[in-house]
N, C-alpha and C positions, 0 to 999 in steps of 0.2 A: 701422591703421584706414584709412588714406589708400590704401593699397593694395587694397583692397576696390571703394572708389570708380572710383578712378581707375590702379588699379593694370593694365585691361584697354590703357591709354593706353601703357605702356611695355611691353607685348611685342606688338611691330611687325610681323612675321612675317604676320600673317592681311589685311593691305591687298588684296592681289592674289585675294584667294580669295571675295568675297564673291559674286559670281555662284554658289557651291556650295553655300552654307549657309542664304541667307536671312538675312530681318533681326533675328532676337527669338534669343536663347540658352534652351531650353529641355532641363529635366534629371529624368530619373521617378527619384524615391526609392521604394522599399518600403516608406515608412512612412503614417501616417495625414496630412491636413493640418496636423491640430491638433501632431499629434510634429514635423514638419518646421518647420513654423513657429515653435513652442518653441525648440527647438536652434539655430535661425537667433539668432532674438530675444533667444535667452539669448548669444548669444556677442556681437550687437552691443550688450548691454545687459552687457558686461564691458571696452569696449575705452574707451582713451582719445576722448575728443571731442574735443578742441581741445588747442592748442600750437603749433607752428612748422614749419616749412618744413625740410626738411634735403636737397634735391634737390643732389648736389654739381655745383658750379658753377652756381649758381642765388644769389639775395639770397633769404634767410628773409622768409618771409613769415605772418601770424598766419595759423590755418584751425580752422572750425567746420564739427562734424558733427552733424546734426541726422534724428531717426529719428519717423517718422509713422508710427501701427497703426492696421489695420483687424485682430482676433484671429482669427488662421486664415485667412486669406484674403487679407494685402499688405501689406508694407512697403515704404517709399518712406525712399532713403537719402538726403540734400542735403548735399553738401561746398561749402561756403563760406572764398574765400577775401579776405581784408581787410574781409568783411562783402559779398562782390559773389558771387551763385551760380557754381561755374564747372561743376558737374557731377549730375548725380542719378540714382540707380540704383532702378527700380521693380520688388518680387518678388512675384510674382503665384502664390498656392498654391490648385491646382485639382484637385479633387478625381479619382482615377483609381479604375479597379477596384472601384466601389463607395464608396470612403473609405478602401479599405483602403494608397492608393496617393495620391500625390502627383506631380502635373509642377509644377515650378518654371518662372514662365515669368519673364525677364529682361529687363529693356529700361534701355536707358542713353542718357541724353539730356547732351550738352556743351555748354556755352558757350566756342567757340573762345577769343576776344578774352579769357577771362577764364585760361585755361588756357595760352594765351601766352604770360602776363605769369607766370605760377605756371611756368611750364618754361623761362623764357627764359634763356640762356646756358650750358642744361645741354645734356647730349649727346642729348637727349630733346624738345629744342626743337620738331623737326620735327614729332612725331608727336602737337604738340597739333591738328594740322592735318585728324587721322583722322576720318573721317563717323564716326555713331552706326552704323549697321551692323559697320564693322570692332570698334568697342569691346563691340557687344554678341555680336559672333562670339569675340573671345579671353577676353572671361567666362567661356565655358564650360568651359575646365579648371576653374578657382574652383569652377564649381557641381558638377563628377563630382568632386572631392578632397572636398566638402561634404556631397556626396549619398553617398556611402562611408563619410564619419565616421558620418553621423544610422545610417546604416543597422546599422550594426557599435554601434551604440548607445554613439558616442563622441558627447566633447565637441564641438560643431562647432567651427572654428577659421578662421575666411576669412578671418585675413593670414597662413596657413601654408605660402605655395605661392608658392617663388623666381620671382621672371621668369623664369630660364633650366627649372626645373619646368615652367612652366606653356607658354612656348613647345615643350618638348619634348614634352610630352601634344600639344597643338595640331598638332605636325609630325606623330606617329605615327598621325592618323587622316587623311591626305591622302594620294592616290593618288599613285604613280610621275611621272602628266602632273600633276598640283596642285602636286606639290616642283618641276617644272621651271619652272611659272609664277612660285611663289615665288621658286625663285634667280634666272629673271631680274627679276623688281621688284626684287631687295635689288640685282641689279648695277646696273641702272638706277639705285635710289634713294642708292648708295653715289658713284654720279658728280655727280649735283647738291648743289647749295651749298645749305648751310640761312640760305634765306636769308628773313627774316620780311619779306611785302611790306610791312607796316604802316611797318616802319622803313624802308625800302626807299624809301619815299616820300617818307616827312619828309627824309630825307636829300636825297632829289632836287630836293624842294621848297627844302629851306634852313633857315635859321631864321627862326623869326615875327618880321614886322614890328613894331615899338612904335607 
């Protein structure tokens, strides 16, 4: 379930490409609203909502997931972590082709400071630092693996799809010049120190005075 959330946060890959895609992840199913939204509905109304943290190299942390319906027309997902908001994913089901069609539209909103503390010490640290554009651009695998289940009149399943999956769908729709952008951000961003300015500071600062 965390993956669904915030699972757009750990494949990194789409940083350098937002000038191509725009801000909102959007995905046309063949189906009706009301089908799309069912399938969606029915798989986050199967998944665990709360438990713990297992980011390796990270400290466990509690996290709640919390799910708001508008029927046929939007769900709003909220990940909470220690009871503080750190993320929320809004699904917007719009009507196409008469009814007979669906565009999912996606939008994903962060709370850095909060996703910091929930990534801190993992290998992942870095990438709670991603604007909402990049999060709501590597959504979109998520939503074509999800729009293929509904369509094929499967179960929908949205924490089915590896990072290494979902980055590789993501690479295979970017031009020849878009991979070259990409590899050089990963060599640039593979030279800098993940370094959290928050801590960064207190460090420089010192410790508090009594």
């Amino acid at each position: 379930m965390l993956k669904f959330v915030i699972g757009p946060i750990l494949v990194g890959g789409g940083w350098a490409a937002g000038s191509y895609y725009g801000a909102d992840a959007e995905q046309l199913v063949h189906k009706s609203p009301a089908q799309s939204y069912a399938a969606i509905e029915q798989a986050l109304g199967s998944m665990k909502t709360s438990g713990m943290t297992s980011f390796e190299g990270g400290t466990p942390e509690q996290y709640e997931i919390k799910v708001d319906r508008t029927l046929d027309e939007k769900l709003i997902v909220t990940l909470f972590f220690n009871g503080r908001q750190g993320a929320e994913a809004q699904m917007d089901f719009v009507p196409e082709d008469g009814g007979k069609s669906t565009v999912i539209k996606a939008h994903i909103h962060a709370d850095r400071s909060v996703l910091r503390t929930a990534l801190a010490g993992t290998d992942k640290a870095r990438l709670a630092y991603a604007p909402d554009w990049m999060l709501n651009l590597s959504f979109k695998p998520l939503l074509q693996q999800v729009a293929a289940q509904i369509e094929q009149g499967q179960a929908a399943r949205i924490d089915g799809l590896s990072e290494a999956d979902a980055e590789a769908q993501w690479e295979a729709n970017l031009t020849e010049e878009q991979r070259d952008d990409v590899a050089r951000w990963r060599q640039s961003e593979a030279t800098q120190p993940a370094v959290d300015p928050d801590a960064a500071a207190r460090n420089y600062m010192g410790p508090p005075s009594n």
